[in-house]
Backbone as JSON Lines, residues from 0, in Angstrom:
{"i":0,"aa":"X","n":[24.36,18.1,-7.91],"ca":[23.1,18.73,-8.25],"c":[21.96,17.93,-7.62]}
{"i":1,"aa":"X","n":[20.64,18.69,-7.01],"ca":[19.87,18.01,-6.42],"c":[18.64,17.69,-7.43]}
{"i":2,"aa":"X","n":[18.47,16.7,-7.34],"ca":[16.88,16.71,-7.92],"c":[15.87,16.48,-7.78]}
{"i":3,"aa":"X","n":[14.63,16.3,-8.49],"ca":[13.38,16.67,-7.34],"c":[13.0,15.37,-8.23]}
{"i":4,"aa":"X","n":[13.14,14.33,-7.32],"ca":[12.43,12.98,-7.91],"c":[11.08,12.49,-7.12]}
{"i":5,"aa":"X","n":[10.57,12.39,-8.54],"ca":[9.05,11.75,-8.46],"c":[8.84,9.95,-7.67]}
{"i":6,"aa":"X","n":[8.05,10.48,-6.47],"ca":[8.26,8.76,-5.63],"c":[6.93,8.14,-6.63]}
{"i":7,"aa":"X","n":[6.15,8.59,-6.27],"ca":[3.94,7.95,-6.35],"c":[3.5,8.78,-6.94]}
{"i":8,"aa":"X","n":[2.5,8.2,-7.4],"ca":[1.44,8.93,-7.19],"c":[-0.12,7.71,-7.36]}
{"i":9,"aa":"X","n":[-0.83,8.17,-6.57],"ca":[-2.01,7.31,-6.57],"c":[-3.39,8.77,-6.25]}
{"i":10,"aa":"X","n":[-4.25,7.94,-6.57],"ca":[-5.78,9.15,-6.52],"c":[-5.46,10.31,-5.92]}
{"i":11,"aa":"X","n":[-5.03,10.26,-4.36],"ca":[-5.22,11.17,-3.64],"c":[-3.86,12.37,-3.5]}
{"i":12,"aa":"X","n":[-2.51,12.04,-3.21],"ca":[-1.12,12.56,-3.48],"c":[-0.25,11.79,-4.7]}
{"i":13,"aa":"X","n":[0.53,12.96,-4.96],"ca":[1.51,12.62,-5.71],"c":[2.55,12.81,-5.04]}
{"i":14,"aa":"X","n":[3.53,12.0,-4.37],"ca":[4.97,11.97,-3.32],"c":[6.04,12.45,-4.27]}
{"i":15,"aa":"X","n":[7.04,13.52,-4.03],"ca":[7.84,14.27,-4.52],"c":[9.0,14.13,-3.63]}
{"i":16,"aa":"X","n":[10.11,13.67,-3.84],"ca":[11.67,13.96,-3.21],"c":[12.72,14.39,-3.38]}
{"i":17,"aa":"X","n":[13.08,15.48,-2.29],"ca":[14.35,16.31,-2.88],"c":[15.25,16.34,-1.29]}
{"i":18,"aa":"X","n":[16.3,16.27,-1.54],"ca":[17.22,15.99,-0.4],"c":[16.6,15.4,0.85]}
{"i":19,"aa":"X","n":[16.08,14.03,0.42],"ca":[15.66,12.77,1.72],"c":[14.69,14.07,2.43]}
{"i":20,"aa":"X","n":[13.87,14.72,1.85],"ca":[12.54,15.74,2.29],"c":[11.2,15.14,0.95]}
{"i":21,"aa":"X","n":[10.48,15.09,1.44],"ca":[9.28,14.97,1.1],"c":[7.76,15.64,0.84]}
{"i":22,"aa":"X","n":[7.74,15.7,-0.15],"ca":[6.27,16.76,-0.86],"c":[5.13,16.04,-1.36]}
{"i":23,"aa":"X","n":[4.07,16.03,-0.72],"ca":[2.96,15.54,-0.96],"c":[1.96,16.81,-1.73]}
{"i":24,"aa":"X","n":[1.28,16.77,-2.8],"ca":[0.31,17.3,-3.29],"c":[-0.48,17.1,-4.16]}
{"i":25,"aa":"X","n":[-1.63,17.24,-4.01],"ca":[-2.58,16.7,-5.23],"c":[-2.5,16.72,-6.0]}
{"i":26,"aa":"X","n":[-2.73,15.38,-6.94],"ca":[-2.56,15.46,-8.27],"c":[-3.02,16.68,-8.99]}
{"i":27,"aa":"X","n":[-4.19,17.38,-8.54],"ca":[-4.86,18.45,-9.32],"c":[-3.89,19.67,-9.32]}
{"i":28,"aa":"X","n":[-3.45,19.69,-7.89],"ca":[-2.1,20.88,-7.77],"c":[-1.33,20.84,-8.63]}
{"i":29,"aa":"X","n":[-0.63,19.81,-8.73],"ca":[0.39,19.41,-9.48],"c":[0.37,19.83,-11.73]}
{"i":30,"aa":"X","n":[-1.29,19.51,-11.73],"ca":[-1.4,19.87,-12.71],"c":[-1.74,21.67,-12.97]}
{"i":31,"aa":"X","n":[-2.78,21.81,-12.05],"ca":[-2.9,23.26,-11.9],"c":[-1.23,24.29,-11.73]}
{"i":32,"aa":"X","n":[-0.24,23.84,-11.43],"ca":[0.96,24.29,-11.24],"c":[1.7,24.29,-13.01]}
{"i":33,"aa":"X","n":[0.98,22.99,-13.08],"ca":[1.85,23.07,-14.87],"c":[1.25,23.74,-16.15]}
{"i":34,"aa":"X","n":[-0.19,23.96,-15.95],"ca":[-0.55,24.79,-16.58],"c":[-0.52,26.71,-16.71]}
{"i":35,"aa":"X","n":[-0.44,26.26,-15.17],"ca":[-0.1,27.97,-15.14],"c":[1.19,28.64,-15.3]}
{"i":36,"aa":"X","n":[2.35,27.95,-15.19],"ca":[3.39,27.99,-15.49],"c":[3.78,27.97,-16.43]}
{"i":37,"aa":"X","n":[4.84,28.65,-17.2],"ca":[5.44,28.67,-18.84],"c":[7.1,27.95,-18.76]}
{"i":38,"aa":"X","n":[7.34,27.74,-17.43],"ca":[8.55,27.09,-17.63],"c":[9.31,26.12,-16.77]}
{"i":39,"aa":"X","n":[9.31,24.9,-17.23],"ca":[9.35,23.92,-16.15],"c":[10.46,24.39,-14.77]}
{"i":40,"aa":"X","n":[11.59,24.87,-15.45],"ca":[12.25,25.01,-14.72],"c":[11.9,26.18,-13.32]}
{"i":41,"aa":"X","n":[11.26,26.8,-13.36],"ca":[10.33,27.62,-12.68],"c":[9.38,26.83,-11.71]}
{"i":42,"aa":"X","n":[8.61,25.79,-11.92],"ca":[7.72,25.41,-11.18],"c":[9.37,24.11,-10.38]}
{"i":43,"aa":"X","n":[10.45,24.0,-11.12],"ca":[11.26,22.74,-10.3],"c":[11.61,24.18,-9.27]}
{"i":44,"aa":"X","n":[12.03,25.28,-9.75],"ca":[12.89,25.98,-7.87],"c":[11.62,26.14,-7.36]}
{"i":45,"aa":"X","n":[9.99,26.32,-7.66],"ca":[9.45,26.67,-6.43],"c":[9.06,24.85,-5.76]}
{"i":46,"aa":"X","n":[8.98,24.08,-6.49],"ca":[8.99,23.12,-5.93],"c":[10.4,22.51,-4.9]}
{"i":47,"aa":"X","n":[11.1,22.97,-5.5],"ca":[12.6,22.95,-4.43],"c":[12.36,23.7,-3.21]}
{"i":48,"aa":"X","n":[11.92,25.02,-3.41],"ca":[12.1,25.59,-2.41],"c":[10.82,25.49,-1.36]}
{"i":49,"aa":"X","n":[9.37,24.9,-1.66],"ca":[8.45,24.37,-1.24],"c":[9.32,23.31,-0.16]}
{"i":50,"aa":"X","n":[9.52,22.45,-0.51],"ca":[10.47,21.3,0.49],"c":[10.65,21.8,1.62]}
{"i":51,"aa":"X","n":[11.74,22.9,1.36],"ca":[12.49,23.71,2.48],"c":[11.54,24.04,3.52]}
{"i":52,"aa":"X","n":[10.59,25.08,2.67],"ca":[10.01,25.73,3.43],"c":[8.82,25.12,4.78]}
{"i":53,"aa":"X","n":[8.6,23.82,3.58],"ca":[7.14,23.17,4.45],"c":[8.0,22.46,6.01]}
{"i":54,"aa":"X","n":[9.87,21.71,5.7],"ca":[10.43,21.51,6.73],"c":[10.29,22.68,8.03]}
{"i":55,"aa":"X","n":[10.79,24.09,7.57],"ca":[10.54,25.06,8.57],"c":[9.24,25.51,9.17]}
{"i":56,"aa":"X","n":[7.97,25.08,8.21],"ca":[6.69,25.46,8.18],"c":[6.55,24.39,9.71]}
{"i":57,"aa":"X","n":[6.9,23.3,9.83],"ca":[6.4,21.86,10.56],"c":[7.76,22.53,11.69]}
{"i":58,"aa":"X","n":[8.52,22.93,11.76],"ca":[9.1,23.45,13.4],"c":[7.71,24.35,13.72]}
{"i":59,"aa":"X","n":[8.02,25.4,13.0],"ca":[7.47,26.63,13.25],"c":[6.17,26.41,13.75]}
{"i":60,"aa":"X","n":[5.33,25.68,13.5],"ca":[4.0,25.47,13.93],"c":[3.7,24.42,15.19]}
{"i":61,"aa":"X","n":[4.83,23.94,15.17],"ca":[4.87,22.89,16.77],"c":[5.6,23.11,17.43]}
{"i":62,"aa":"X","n":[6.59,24.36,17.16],"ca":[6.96,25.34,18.11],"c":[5.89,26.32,18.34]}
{"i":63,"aa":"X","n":[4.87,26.94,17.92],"ca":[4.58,27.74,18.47],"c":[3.3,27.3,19.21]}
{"i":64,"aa":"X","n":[2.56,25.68,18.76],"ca":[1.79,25.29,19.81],"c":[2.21,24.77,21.5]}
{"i":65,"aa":"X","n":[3.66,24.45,21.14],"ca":[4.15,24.04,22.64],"c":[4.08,25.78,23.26]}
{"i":66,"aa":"X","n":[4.61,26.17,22.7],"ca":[5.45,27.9,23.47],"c":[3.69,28.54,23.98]}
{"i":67,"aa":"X","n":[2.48,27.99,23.51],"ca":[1.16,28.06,23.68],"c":[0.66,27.74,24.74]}
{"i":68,"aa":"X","n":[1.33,25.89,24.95],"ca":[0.63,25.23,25.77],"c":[-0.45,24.68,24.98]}
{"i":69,"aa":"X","n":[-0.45,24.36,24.02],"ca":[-1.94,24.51,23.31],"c":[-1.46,22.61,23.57]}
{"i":70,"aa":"X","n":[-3.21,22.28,24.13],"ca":[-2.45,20.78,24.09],"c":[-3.73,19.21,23.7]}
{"i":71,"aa":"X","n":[-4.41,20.14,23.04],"ca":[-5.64,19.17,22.17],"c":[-5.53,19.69,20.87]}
{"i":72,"aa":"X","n":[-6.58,19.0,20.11],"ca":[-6.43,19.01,18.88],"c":[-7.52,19.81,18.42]}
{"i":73,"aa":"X","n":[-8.28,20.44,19.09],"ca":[-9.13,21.64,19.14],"c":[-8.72,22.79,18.65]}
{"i":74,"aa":"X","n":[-8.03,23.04,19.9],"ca":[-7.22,24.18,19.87],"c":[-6.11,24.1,19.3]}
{"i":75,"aa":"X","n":[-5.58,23.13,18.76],"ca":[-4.13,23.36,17.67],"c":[-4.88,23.56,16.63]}
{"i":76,"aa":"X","n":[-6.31,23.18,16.11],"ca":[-6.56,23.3,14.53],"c":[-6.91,25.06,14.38]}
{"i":77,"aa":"X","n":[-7.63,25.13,15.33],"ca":[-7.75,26.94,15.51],"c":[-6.88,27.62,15.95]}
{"i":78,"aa":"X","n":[-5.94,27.35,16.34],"ca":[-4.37,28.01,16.31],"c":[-3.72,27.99,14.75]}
{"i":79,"aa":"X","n":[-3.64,27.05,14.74],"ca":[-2.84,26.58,13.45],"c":[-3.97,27.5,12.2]}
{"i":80,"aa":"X","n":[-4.92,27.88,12.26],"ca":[-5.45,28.51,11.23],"c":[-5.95,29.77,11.63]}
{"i":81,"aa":"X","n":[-5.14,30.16,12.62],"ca":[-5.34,31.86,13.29],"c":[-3.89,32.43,12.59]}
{"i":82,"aa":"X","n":[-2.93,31.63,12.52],"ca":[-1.18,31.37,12.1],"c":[-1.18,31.54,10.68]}
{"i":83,"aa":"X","n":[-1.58,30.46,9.78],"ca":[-1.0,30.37,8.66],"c":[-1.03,31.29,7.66]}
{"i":84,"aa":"X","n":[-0.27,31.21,6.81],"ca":[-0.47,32.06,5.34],"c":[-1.44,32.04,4.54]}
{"i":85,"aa":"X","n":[-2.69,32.63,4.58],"ca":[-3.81,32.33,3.84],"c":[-3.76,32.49,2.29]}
{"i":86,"aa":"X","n":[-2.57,32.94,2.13],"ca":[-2.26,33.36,0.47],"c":[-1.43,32.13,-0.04]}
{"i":87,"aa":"X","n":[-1.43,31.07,1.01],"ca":[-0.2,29.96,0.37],"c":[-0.93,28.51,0.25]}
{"i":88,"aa":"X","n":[-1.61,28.02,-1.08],"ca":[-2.27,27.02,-0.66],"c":[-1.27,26.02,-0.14]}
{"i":89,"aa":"X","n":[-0.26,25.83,-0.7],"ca":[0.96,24.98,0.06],"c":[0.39,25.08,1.27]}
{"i":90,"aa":"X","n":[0.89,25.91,1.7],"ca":[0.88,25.86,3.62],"c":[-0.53,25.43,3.89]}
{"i":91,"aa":"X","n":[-1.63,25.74,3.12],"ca":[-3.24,25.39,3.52],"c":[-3.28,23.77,3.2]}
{"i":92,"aa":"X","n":[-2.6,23.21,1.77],"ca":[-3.06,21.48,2.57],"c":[-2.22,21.2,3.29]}
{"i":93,"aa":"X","n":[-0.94,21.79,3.6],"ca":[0.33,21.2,4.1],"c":[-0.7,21.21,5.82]}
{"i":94,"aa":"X","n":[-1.5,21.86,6.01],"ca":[-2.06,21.82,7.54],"c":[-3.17,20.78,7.74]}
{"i":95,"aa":"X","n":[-4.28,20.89,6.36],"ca":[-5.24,19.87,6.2],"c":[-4.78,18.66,6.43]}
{"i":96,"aa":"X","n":[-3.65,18.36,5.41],"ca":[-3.29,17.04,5.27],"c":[-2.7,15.96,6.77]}
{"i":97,"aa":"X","n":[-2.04,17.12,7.54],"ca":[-0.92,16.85,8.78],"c":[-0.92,17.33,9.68]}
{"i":98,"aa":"X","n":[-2.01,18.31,9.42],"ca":[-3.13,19.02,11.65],"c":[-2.25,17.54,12.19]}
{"i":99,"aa":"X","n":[-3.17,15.92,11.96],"ca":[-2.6,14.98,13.39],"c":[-1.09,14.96,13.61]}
{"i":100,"aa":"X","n":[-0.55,15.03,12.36],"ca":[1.22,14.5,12.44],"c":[1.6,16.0,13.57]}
{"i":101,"aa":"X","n":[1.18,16.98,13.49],"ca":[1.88,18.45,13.75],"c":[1.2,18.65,14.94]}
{"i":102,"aa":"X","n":[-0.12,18.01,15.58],"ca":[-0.48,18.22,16.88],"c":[0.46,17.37,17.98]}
{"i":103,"aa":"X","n":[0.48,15.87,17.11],"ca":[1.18,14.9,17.74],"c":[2.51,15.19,17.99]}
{"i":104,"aa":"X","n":[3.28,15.84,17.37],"ca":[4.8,16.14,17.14],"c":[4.99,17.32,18.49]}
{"i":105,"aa":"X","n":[3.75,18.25,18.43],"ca":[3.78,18.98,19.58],"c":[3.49,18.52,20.56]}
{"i":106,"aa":"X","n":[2.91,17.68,21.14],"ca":[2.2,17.17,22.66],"c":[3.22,15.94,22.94]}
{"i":107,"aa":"X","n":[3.47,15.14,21.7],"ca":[4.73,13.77,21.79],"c":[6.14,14.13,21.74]}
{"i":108,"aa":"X","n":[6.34,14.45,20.55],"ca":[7.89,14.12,20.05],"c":[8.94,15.33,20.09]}
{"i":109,"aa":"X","n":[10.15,15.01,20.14],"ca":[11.44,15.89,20.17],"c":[11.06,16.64,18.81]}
{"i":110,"aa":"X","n":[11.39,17.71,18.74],"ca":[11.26,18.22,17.24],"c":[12.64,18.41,16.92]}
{"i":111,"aa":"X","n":[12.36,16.64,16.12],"ca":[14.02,16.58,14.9],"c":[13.84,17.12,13.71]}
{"i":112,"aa":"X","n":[13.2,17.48,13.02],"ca":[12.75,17.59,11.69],"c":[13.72,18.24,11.25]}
């Protein structure tokens, strides 16, 4: 069984881990998630499945700035917010927070993720 263990938390994120993947979100999220929710176990699968998704979210978005050419950080932040899910705040800090990690990953690195 997997579980979603709590790493940090300090002012700004609270670090979340579930299969050697990593979830960063504001403490305020985190609370705003528990209040609106009636059942823990409910906010643990969307937080499970958050993990997953933000892994595919981070191909998907530095695949589609290479397949672009897009190759400053200009034009990846206005790409990257011509793209995303405007209905998912997930995906909205998951871009705030990691625009540099996800420009860099496109213009630098192999995409292992």
């Amino acid at each position: 069984m997997n579980l979603l263990k709590y790493i940090k938390c300090d002012v700004d994120n609270v670090k979340l881990s579930l299969c050697e993947k990593y979830l960063y979100m504001k403490p305020l999220t985190i609370l705003f998630r528990l209040k609106l929710e009636q059942c823990v176990e409910y906010i643990y699968f969307d937080l499970y499945q958050y993990t997953n998704i933000i892994s595919d979210k981070l191909k998907y978005f530095v695949t589609h700035l290479r397949q672009n050419c897009i190759n400053n950080k200009s034009d990846a932040v206005n790409t990257l917010r011509r793209i995303y899910d405007k209905n998912s705040y997930i995906e909205c800090e998951f871009i705030i927070y990691t625009v540099d990690d996800i420009v860099y990953n496109a213009l630098h690195e192999k995409l292992n993720v």
